[in-house]
C-alpha positions as a printed NumPy array, in Angstrom:
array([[123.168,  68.206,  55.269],
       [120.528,  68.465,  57.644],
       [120.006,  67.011,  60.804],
       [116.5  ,  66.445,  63.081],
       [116.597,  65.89 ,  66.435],
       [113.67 ,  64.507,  67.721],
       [112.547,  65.196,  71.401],
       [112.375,  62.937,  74.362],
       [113.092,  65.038,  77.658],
       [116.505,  63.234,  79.263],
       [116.73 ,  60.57 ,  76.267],
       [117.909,  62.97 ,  74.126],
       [121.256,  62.644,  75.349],
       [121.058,  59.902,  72.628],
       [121.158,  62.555,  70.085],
       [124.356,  64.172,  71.933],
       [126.261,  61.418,  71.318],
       [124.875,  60.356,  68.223],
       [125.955,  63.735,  66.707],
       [129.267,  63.367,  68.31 ],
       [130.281,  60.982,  66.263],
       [128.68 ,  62.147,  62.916],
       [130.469,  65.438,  63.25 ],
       [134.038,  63.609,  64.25 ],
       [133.604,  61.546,  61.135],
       [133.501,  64.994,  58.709],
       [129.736,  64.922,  57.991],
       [128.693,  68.473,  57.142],
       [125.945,  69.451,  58.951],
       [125.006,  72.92 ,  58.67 ],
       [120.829,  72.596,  58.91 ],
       [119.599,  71.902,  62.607],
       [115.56 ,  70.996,  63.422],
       [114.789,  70.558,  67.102],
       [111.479,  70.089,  69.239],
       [112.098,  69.718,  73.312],
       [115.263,  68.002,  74.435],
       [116.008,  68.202,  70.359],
       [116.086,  71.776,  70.352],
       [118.122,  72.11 ,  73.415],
       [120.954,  70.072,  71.666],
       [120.402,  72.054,  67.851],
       [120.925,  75.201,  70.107],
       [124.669,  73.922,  71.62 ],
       [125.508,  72.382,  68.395],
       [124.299,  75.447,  66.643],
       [126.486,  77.486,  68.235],
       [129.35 ,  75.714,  68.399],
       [129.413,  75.434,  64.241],
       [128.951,  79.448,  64.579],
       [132.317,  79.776,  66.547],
       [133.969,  77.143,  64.211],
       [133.926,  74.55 ,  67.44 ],
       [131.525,  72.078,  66.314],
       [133.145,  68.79 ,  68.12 ],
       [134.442,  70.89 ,  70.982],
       [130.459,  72.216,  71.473],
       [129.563,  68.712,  71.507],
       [131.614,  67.485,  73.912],
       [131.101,  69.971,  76.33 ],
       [127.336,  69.071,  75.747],
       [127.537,  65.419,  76.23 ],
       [129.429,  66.646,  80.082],
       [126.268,  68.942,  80.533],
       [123.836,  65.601,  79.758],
       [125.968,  63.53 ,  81.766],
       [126.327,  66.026,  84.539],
       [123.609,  68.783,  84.992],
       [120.271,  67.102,  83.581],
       [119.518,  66.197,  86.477],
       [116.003,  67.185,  88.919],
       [117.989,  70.31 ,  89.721],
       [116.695,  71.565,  86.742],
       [113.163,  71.049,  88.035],
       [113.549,  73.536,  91.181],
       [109.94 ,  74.155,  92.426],
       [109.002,  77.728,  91.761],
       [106.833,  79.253,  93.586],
       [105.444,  81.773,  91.016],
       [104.928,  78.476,  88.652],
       [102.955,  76.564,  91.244],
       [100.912,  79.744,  92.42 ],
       [ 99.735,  79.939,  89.389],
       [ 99.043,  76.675,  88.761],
       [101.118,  76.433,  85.221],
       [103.84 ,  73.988,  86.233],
       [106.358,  72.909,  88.538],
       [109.667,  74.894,  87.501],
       [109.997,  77.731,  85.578],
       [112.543,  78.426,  82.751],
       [114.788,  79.895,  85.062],
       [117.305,  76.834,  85.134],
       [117.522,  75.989,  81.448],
       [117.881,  79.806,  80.669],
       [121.059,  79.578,  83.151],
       [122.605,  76.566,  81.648],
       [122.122,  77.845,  77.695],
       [123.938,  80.997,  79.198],
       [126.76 ,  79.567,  80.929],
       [127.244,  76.777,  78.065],
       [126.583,  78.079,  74.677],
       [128.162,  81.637,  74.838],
       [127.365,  84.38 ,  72.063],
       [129.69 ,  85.086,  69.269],
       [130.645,  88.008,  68.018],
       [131.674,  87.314,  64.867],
       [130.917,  84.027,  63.22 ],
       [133.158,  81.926,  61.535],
       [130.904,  79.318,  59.8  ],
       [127.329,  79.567,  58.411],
       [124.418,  77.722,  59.905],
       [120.505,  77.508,  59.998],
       [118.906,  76.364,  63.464],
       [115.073,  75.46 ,  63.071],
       [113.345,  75.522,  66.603],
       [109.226,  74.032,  67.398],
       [107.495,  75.601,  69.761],
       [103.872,  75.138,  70.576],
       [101.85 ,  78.208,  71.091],
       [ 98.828,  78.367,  73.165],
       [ 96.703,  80.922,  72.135],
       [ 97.227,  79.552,  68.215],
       [ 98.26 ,  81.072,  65.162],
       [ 95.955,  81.766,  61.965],
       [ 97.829,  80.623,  58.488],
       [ 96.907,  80.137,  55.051],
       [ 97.756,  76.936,  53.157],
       [ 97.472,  76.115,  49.85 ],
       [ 94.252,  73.107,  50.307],
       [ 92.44 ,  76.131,  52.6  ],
       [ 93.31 ,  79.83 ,  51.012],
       [ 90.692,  81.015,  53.457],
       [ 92.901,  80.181,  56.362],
       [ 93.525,  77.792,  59.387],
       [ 94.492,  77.205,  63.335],
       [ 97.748,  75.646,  64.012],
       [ 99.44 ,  75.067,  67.052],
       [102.961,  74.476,  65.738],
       [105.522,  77.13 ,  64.972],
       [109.147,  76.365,  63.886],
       [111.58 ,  79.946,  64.994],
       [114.581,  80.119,  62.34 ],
       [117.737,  81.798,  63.486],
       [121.375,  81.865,  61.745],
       [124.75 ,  82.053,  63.08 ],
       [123.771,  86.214,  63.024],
       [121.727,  85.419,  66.223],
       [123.651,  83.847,  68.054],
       [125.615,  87.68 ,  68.649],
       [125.408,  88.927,  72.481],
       [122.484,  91.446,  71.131],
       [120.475,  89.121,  69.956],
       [121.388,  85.201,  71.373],
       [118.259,  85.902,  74.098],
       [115.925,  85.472,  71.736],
       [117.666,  81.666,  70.847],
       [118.146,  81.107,  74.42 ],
       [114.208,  81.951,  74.805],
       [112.919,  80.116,  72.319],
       [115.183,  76.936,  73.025],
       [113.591,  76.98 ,  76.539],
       [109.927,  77.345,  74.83 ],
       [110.539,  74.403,  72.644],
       [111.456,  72.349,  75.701],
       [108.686,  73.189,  78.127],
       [107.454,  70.228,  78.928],
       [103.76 ,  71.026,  79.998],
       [103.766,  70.408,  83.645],
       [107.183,  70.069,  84.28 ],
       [107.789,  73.565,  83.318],
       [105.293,  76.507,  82.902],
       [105.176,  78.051,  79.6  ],
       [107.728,  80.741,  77.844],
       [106.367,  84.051,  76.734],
       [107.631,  84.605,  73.488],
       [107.725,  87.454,  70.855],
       [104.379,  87.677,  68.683],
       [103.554,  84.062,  69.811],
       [102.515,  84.334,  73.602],
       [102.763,  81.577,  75.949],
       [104.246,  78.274,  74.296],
       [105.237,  74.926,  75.791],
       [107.147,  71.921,  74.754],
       [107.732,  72.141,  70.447],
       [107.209,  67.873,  70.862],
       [103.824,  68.073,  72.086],
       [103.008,  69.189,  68.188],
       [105.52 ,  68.066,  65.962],
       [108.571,  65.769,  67.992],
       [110.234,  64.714,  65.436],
       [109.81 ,  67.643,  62.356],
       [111.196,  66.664,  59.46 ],
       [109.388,  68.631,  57.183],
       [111.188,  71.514,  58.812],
       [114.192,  70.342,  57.252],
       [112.922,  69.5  ,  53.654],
       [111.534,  72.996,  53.444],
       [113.785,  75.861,  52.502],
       [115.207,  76.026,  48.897],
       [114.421,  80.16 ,  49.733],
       [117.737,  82.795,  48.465],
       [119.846,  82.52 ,  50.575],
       [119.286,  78.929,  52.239],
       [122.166,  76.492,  52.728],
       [121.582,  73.521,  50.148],
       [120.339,  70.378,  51.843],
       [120.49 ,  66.99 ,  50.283],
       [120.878,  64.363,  52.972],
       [118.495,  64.746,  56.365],
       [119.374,  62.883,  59.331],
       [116.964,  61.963,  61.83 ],
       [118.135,  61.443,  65.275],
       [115.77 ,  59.89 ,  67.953],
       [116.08 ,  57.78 ,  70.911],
       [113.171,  55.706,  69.884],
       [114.151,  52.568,  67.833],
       [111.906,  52.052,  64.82 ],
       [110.669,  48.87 ,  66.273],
       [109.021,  49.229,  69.756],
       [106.393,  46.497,  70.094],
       [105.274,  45.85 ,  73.92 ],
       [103.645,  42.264,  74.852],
       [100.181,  42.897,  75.542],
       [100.29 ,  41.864,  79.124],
       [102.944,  43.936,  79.819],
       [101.408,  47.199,  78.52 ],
       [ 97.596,  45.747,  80.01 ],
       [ 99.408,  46.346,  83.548],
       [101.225,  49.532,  83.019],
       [100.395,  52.342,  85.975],
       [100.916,  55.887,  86.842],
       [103.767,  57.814,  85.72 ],
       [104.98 ,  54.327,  83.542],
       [101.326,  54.178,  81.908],
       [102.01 ,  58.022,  80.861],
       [105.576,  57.473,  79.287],
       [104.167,  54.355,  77.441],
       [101.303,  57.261,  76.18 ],
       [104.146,  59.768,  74.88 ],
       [105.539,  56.88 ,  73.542],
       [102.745,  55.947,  71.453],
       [102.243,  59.778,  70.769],
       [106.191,  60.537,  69.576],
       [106.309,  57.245,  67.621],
       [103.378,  57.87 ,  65.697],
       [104.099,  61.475,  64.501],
       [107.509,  60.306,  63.63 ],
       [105.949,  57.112,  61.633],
       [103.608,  59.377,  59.49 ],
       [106.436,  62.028,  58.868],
       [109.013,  59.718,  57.662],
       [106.603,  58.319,  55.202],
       [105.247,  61.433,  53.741],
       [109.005,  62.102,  53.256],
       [109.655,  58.87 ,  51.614],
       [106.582,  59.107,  49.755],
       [107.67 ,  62.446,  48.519],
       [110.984,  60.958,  47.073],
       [109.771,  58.383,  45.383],
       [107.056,  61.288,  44.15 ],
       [110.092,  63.443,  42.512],
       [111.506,  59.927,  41.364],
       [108.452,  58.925,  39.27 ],
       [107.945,  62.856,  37.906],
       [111.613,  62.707,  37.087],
       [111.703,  59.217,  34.812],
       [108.295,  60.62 ,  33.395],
       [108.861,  62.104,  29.812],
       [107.948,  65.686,  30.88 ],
       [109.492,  69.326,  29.906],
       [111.011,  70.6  ,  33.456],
       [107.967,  73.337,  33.491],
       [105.394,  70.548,  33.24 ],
       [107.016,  68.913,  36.283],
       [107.488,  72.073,  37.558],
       [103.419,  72.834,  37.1  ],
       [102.629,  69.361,  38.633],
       [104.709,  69.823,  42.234],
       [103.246,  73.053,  42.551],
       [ 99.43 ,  71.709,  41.694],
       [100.143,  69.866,  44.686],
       [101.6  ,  71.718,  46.794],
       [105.1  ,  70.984,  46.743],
       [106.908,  73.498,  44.827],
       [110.361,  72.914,  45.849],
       [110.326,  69.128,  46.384],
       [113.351,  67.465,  45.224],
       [114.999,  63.525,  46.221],
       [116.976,  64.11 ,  49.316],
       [118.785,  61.333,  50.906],
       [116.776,  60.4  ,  54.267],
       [118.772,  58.159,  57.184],
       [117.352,  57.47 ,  60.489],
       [119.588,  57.4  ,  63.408],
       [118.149,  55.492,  65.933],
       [118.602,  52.816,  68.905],
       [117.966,  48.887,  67.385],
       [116.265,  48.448,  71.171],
       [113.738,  50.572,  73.559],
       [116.276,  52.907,  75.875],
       [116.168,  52.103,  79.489],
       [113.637,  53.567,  81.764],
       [111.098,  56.209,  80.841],
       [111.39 ,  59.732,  79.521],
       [111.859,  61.06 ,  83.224],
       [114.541,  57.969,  84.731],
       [117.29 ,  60.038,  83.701],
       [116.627,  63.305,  85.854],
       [116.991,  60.691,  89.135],
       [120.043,  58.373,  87.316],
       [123.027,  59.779,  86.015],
       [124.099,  56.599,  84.991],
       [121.513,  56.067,  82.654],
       [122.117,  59.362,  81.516],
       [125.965,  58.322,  80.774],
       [124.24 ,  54.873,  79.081],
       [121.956,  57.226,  76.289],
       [124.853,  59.267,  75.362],
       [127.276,  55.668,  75.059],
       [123.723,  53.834,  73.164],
       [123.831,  57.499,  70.538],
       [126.992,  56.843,  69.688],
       [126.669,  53.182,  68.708],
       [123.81 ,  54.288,  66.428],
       [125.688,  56.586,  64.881],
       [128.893,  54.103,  63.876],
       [126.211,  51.496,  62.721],
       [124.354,  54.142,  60.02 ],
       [127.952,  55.772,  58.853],
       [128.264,  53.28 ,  56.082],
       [124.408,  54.066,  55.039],
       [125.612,  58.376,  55.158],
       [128.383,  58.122,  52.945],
       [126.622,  56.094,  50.168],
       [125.509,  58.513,  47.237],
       [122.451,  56.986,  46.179],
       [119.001,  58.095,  47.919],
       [117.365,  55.774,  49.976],
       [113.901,  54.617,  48.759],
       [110.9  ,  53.671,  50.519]])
């Protein structure tokens, strides 16, 4: 099982307690997709399936939400401002990933942590529609429960603090091979097709993806309203718009893909034919996988940044995640896949 956790700077404390209750009920996660505040949760989870603590990690996470996500962690720095790349630097989040998710050095339980990052400078890739090559400005930095060992758990730390560099807020992370990279959610918030692909020797088996998100699927605004938005509320209303679009189109290429494998598997074809066919377009290793969204029936309260100044709204996200997650238990446990 596979779980994405979707960005949304303090709101992800949704996700926290969302995944709280998913892991106390037995689910068996074991494939974790972050971008931004998602990542910094797949990174504490991550580790805590490593050391064979899973619920404990969680806990301890929903206390750092409730208790140290606060402005604190955007302490002016003076290098960042000289230089004009931000307010804070990583310096904070780096402290709190070292002080709460310790290394292990030897791991007790597999798992697969899937981290976006958004690179400045670009990276060059061939795909299958353009053999001649392309820009993208998305990279997704795979680690096991190998890397979280005290030799090499700096690199996770690093690239957790990449992923949640929210341009402005924080300047960017210099990382290996990739340069400077900000917030993974400014590309992909929400990156589900991180967690489809895999199927590679080796992988964990994945048939059932969660997708976590503080945005509820419905998140209409009265005209009016959103004709007299300003400043800083005008600007979360934008991200909104940006993260709820992304997530829209991903969810139904991934529905669309199901019911894709669905058709091709009713169709009266050899399994090499079919075979020929997915890879014709594309998708080699497609397959049916159970998709369930995890999300809040209502708009949370306040915008992205209310939570840095309000602790108690902080306390309110992680109480809201785990109401989402007792409504969709019933949908987790069915067997069937769910179709678009």
């Amino acid at each position: 099982m596979a779980a994405v956790l979707a960005g949304g700077v303090v709101k992800g404390a949704f996700e926290c307690g969302a995944l709280e209750v998913l892991v106390a009920a037995g689910l068996p996660i074991t494939r974790l997709v972050g971008a931004s505040a998602g990542a910094l949760n797949a990174l504490a989870f991550a580790g805590g399936i490593a050391r064979g603590q899973p619920l404990g990690a969680l806990r301890d996470l929903g206390s750092v939400w409730a208790d140290h996500a606060s402005a604190s962690l955007l302490q002016p720095s003076l290098r960042a401002l000289a230089a004009g790349q931000g307010l804070a630097d990583a310096r904070p989040l780096l402290e709190l990933f070292r002080e709460h998710v310790r290394p292990v050095e030897v791991p007790v339980a597999r798992v697969e942590l899937r981290m976006v990052v958004a690179p400045i400078a670009g990276r060059w890739v061939q795909t299958f529609w353009d053999p001649r090559g392309r820009t993208t400005f998305e990279s997704a930095l795979e680690f096991t429960e190998e890397d979280f060992h005290p030799d090499r758990i700096e690199r996770v730390y690093l690239a957790a603090a990449a992923s949640a560099a929210l341009p402005g807020a924080f300047s960017p992370v210099e990382l290996e091979d990739l340069g400077p990279c900000v917030d993974g959610g400014a590309v992909d918030n929400a990156p589900i097709k991180h967690a489809l692909h895999g199927d590679r020797p080796g992988d964990l088996p994945v048939d059932t993806v969660l997708v976590i998100t503080p945005e509820p699927a419905r998140h209409v605004e009265e005209h009016d309203r959103v004709a007299s938005l300003r400043g800083i509320e005008l600007a979360a209303r934008l991200a909104d718009v940006l993260i709820n679009e992304r997530l829209y189109r991903d969810l139904k290429e991934a529905y669309e893909v199901n019911r894709l494998v669905r058709t091709l598997r009713a169709a009266p074809l050899d399994d090499e034919v079919r075979a020929d066919l997915l890879t014709a377009i594309g998708l080699p290793n497609a397959r049916e996988v159970k998709i369930v969204e995890v999300r809040p029936e209502e708009a949370l309260e306040g915008h992205f940044l209310s939570g840095f100044f309000a602790p108690e709204l902080r306390i309110q996200y992680l109480a809201q995640g785990r109401d989402a997650a007792l409504r969709v238990l019933p949908t987790i446990r069915r067997d069937s896949a769910v179709s678009v």
